[in-house]
C-alpha positions in Angstrom: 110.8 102.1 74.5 112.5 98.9 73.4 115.0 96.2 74.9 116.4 96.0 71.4 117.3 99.1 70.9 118.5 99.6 74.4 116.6 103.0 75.3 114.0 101.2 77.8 114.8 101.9 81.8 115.7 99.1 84.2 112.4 98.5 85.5 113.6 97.0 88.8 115.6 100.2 89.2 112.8 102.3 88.7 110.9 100.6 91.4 113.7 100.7 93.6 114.0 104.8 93.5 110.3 105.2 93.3 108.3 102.0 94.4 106.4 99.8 92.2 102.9 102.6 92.7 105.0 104.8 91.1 106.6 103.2 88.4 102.9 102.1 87.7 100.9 105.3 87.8 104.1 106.9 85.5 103.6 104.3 83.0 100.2 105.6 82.6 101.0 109.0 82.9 103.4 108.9 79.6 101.4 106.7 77.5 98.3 108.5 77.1 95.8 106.8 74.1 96.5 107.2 70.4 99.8 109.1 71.7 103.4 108.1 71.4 105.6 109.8 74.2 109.1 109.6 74.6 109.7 108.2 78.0 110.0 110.6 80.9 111.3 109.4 84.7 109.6 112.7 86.0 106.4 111.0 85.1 107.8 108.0 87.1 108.4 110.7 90.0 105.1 112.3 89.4 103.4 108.7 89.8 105.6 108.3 93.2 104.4 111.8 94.3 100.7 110.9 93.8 101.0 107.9 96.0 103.2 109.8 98.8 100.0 112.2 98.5 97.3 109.5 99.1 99.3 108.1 101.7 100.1 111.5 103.8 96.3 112.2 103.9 95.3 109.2 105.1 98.0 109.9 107.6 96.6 113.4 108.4 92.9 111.8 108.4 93.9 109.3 110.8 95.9 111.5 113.5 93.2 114.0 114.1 92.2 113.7 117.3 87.7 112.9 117.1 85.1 113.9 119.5 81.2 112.9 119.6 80.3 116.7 118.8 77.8 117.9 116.7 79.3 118.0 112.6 79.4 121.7 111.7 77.2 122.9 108.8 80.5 123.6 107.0 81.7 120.3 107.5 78.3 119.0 105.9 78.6 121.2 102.9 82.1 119.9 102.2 80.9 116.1 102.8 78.1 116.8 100.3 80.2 118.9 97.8 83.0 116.1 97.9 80.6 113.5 97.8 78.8 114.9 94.4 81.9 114.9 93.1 83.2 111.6 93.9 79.8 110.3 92.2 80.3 112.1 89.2 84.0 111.1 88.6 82.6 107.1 89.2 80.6 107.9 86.7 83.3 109.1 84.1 85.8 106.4 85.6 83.1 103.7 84.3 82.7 105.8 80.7 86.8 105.5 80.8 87.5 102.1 81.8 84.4 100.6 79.3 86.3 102.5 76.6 89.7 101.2 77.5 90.9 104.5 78.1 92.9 103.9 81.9 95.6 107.0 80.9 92.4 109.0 80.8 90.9 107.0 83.9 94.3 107.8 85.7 94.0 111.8 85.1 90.3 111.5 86.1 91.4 109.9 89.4 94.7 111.9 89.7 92.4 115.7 89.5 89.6 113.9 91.7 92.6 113.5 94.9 94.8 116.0 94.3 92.5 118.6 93.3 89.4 118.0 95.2 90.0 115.9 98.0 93.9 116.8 99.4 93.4 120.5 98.1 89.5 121.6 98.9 88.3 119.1 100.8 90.8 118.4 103.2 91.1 122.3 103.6 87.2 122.6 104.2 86.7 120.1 107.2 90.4 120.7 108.7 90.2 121.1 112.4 92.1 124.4 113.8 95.0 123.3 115.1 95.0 121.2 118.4 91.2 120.8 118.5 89.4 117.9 117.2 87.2 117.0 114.5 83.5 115.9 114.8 83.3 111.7 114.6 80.6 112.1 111.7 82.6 114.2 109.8 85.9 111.9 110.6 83.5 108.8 109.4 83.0 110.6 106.0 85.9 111.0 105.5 87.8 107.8 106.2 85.0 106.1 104.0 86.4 108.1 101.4 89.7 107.0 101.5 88.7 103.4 101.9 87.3 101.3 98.6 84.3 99.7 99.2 
């Protein structure tokens, strides 16, 4: 993109339709290393879609409804499984970042939510509906979504 030439987007306009997460994160999306990519606002609504995503399970997290019972065995497996693989992709995010590589660090992150937490994890420890979860599992959880 360049000012010059007059194909770069308005910025402030961007963050206006999408929020300044979104602009961000589709930045990164569209600029992976050693690549040149034409710009794409999809990216810039894929980056705003990620964040909505964070944001609305925190929201389901936080509106469960907890009890002191016991944490099922299933909800132990899930914390363990989820866990593992939040370990691993630290570890990758450290290889990433000391390499300079944040597109690759974004992707890394991006699968790690979408993939494991909103779409397995989530779905593993989900309460039925109208009953609550147990306040171990709940714990887990929110630590998960909160940086330490």
């Amino acid at each position: 993109m360049s000012k010059s030439l007059g194909n770069s987007p308005d910025a402030l306009e961007l963050i206006s339709r999408y929020g300044a997460d979104g602009v961000r994160t589709g930045m990164l999306f569209s600029s992976p290393a050693g690549n040149d990519l034409p710009y794409d606002e999809k990216l810039v609504e894929q980056g705003r879609n990620f964040a909505n995503k964070i944001w609305n399970a925190f929201r389901l997290v936080n509106g469960w409804s907890v009890e002191p019972l016991p944490q099922p065995i299933e909800n132990k497996i899930a914390v363990d499984w989820f866990e593992s693989k939040l370990n691993q992709s630290i570890a990758e995010l450290n290889d990433l970042f000391s390499k300079f590589r944040i597109s690759d660090a974004l992707l890394a992150v991006y699968k790690l939510v979408w993939d494991d937490f909103c779409s397995w994890y989530l779905e593993a420890i989900k309460p039925e509906f109208g009953k609550p979860i147990d306040a171990l599992t709940h714990r887990q959880t929110i630590a998960f979504l909160k940086p330490s």
